[in-house]
C-alpha positions in Angstrom: 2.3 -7.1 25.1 1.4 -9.0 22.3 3.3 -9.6 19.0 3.6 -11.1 15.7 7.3 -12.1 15.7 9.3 -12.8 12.3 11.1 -16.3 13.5 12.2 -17.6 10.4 11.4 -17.9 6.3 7.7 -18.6 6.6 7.4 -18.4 9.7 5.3 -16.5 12.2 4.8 -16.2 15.7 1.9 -14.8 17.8 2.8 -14.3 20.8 4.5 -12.5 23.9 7.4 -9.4 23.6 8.5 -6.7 25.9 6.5 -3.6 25.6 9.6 -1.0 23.9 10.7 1.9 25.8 10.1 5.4 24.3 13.4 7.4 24.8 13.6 11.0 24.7 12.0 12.9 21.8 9.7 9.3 21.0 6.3 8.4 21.6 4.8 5.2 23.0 1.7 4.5 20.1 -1.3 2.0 21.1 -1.0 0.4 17.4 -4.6 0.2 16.2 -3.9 -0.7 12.7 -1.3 -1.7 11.1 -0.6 -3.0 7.0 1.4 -6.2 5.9 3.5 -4.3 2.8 5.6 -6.3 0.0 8.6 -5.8 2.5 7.5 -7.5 5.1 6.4 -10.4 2.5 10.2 -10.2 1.3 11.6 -10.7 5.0 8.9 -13.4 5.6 10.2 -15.5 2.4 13.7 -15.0 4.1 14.7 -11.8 0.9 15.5 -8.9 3.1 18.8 -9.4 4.8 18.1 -5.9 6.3 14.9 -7.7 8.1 16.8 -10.8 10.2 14.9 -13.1 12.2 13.7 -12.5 15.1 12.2 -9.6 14.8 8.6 -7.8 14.6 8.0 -6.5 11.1 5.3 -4.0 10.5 5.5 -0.2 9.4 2.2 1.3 8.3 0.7 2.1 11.3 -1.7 4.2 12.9 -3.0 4.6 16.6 -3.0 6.3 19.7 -0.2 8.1 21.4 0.0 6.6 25.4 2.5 8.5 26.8 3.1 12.1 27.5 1.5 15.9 27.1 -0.5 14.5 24.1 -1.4 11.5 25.6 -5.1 9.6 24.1 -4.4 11.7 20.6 -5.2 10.0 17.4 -2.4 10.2 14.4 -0.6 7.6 11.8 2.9 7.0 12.4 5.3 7.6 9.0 8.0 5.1 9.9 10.7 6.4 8.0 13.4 7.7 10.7 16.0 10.2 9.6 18.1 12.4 11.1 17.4 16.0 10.0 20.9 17.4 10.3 22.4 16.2 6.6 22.4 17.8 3.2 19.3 15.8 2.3 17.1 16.3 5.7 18.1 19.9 5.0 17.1 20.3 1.9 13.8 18.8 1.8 14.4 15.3 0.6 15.0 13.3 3.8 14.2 10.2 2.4 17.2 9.7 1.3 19.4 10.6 4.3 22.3 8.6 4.4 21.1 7.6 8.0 17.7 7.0 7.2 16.2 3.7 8.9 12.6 2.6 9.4 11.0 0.5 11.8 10.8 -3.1 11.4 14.2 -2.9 10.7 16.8 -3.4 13.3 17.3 -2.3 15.8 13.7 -0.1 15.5 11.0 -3.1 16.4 7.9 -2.6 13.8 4.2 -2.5 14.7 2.7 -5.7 13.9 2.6 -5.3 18.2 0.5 -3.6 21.1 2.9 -0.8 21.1 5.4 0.4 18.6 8.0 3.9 19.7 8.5 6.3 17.3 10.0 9.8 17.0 7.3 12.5 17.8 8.4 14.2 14.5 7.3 11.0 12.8 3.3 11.4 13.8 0.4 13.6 12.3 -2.6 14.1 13.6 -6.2 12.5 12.1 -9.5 13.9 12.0 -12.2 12.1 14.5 -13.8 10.6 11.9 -10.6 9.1 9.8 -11.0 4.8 10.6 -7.4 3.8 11.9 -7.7 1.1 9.6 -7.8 4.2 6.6 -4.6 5.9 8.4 -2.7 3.2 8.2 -3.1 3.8 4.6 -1.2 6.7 4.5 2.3 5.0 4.2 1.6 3.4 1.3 -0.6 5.8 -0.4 2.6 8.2 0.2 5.1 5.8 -1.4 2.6 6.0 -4.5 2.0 9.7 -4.2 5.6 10.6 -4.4 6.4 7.9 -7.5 3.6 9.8 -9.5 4.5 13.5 -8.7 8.1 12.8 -9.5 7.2 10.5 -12.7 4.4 13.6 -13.7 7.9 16.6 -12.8 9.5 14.3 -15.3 6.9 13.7 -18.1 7.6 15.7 -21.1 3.5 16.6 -21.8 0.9 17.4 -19.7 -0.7 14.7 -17.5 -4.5 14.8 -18.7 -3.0 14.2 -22.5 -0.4 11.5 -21.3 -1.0 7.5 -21.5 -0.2 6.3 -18.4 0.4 2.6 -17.1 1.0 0.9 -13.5 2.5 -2.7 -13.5 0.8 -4.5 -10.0 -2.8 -3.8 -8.4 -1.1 -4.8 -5.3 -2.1 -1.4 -2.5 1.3 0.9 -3.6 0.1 -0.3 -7.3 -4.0 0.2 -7.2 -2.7 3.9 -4.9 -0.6 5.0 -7.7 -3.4 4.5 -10.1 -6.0 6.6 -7.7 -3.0 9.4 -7.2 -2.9 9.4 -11.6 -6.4 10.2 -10.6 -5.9 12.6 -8.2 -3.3 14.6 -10.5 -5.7 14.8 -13.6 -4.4 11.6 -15.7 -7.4 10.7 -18.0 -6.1 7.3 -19.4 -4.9 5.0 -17.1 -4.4 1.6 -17.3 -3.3 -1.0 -14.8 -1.8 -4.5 -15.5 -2.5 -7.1 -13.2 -2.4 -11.0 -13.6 -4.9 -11.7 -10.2 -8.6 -11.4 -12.1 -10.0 -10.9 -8.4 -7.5 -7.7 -8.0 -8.5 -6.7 -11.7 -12.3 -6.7 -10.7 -11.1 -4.5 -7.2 -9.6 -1.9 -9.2 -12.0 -1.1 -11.6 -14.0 -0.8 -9.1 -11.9 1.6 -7.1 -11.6 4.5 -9.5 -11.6 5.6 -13.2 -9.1 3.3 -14.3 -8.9 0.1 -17.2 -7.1 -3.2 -15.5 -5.8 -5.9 -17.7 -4.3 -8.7 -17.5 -0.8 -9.0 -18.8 -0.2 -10.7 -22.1 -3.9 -9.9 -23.2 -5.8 -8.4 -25.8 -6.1 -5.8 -23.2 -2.4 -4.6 -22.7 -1.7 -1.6 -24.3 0.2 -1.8 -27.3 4.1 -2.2 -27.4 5.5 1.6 -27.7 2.4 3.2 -26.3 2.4 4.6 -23.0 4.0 8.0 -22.0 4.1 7.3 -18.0 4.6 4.1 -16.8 4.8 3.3 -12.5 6.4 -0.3 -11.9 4.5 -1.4 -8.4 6.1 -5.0 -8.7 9.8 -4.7 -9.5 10.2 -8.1 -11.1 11.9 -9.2 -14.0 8.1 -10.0 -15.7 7.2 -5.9 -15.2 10.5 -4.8 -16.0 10.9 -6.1 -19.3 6.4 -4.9 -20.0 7.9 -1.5 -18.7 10.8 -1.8 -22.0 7.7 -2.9 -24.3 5.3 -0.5 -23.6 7.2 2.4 -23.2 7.1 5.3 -26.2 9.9 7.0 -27.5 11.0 9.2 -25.2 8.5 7.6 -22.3 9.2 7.4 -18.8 9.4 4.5 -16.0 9.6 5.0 -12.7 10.6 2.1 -10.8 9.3 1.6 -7.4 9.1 -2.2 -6.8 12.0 -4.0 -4.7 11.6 -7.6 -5.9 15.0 -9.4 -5.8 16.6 -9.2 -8.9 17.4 -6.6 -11.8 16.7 -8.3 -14.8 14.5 -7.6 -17.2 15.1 -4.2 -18.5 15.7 -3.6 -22.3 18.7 -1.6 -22.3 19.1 -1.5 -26.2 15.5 -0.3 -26.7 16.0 1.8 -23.3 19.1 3.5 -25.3 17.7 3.7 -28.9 14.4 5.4 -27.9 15.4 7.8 -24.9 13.5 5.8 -22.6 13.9 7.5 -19.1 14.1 5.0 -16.2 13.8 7.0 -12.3 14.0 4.8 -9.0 11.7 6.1 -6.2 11.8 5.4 -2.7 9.2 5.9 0.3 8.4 9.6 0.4 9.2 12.9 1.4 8.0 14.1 5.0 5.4 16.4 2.6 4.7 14.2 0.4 3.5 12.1 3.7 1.3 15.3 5.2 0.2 15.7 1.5 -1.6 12.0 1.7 -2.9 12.5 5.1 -4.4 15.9 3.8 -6.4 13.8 1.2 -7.4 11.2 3.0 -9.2 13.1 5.6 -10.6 14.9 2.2 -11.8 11.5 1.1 -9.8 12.2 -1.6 -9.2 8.7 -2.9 -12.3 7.2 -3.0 -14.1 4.8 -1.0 -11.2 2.7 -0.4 -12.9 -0.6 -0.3 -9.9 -2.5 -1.3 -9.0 -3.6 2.3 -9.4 -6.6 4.5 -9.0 -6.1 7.9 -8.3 -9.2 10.5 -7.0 -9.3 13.5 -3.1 -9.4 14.6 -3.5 -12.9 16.0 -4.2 -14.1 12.7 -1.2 -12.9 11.2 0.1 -16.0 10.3 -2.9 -17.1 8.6 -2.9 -13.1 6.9 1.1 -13.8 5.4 -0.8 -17.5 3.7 -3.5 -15.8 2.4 -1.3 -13.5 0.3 1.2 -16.0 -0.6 -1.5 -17.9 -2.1 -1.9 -14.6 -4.3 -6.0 -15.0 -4.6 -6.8 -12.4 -2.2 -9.1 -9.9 -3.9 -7.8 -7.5 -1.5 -4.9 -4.9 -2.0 -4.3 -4.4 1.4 -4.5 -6.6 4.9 -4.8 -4.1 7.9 -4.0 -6.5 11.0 -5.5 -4.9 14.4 -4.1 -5.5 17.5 
């Protein structure tokens, strides 16, 4: 089959790799769509020791199941593998099993490929007329879904009457604003320096992007809910500032580093800071659910190319002027 192999920092290679072998309980999935996410920017710029060269990268995918019983069925792959016998599988928050691993990390090849395996538990069904291209959406979309609903369990006044911020238009970023949306959040801003990504959210949904620094940010002290897509030391430290008294970050972006919080103000005004990672396997079936509702809007924030472009795909968004949020490569 073909592949789009990680070889090195910055470097990309299209090209052949053994088709993988689904063992017992896995499917073989035709990939027909599959996202580049910040992670597998990390591993290509050589960040993500848990991503060593060579390897294929690639986890938001979506296809068609070629092996077995079910066999030509359409579904989107959630890539998060866990075990479902510990205390957290158990009790409904699998995503952080202590054995938890997700393709594209060793030694569970990803899907920038023909074929990717994957546990049947891991697939759901989509409707007929759900674009594989729009599935592979779902990862993403569910890693903004579950920062939201655990940020909005955790706000200390209704959503609809709550100020509310993301930091990055970036896909996860630009989602989280559209699940604020979703939930009833009436004010929601989005900071983002790219004015190409600015212009792509507004137009996505009901929400006011800024760029950072500007007349536009929302005052220092401000906002009550406040979703860090980025994870860098620039967002981090805008999370401190804009926070109120009392206000609430949650943390999603895993840039290297951890500076940038202000721990004095953090302390002195009760500022709450939460991490979130991936998802929960509902929180996944909750996102599929609204996408085949159309429940996030037109979602014409994408740029589909194929997988033999790939390298050309990981320049484009290092240059940073893609207006894009999201590049689906297809196989």
């Amino acid at each position: 089959m073909k592949a789009l192999i990680y070889t090195g920092p910055q470097a990309l290679t299209y090209g052949d790799a053994p088709v993988p072998v689904a063992e017992p309980g896995e499917l073989l999935i035709k990939v027909a769509a599959v996202g580049i996410c910040g992670s597998d920017m990390h591993a290509y710029h050589g960040h993500d020791e848990r991503r060593p060269p060579p390897l294929v990268l690639g986890h938001e995918a979506a296809g068609v199941i070629a092996n077995g019983p079910r066999r030509g069925e359409r579904v989107t792959v959630n890539p998060l593998v866990t075990c479902g016998r510990c205390e957290a599988c158990i009790d409904g928050s699998s995503h952080l099993c202590l054995h938890r691993q997700i393709i594209s990390m060793p030694p569970c090849p990803g899907a920038f490929a023909e074929y990717v395996t994957i546990p049947e538990r891991n697939v759901l069904p989509i409707p007929d007329d759900m674009t594989f291209a729009v599935a592979a959406l779902a990862e993403p979309l569910a890693v903004a879904w579950h920062a939201v609903r655990i940020g909005v369990e955790a706000l200390h006044r209704p959503l609809p009457t709550a100020v509310c911020c993301v930091l990055g238009g970036g896909a996860i970023g630009l989602g989280a604003a559209l699940v604020l949306d979703r939930f009833g959040a009436h004010d929601i801003r989005l900071g983002e320096p790219n004015p190409q990504r600015r212009a792509t959210a507004a137009a996505a949904g009901p929400i006011s992007a800024y760029a950072p620094g500007s007349a536009g940010e929302p005052p220092p002290g401000s906002v009550d809910l406040i979703i860090d897509a980025v994870g860098a030391a620039a967002t981090r430290s805008a999370a401190s500032r804009l926070a109120k008294p009392g206000g609430l970050i949650v943390h999603i972006g895993l840039l290297p580093g951890h500076d940038g919080f202000d721990i004095r103000r953090i302390t002195l005004q009760e500022i709450t800071v939460r991490g979130s990672y991936c998802y929960t396997v509902a929180d996944f079936r909750d996102v599929v659910g609204a996408l085949a509702q159309h429940g996030f809007g037109t979602l014409e924030w994408v740029q589909r190319m194929p997988l033999s472009r790939g390298p050309q795909a990981f320049k484009t968004l290092d240059r940073g002027d893609l207006p894009a949020a999201k590049i689906i490569l297809e196989p």
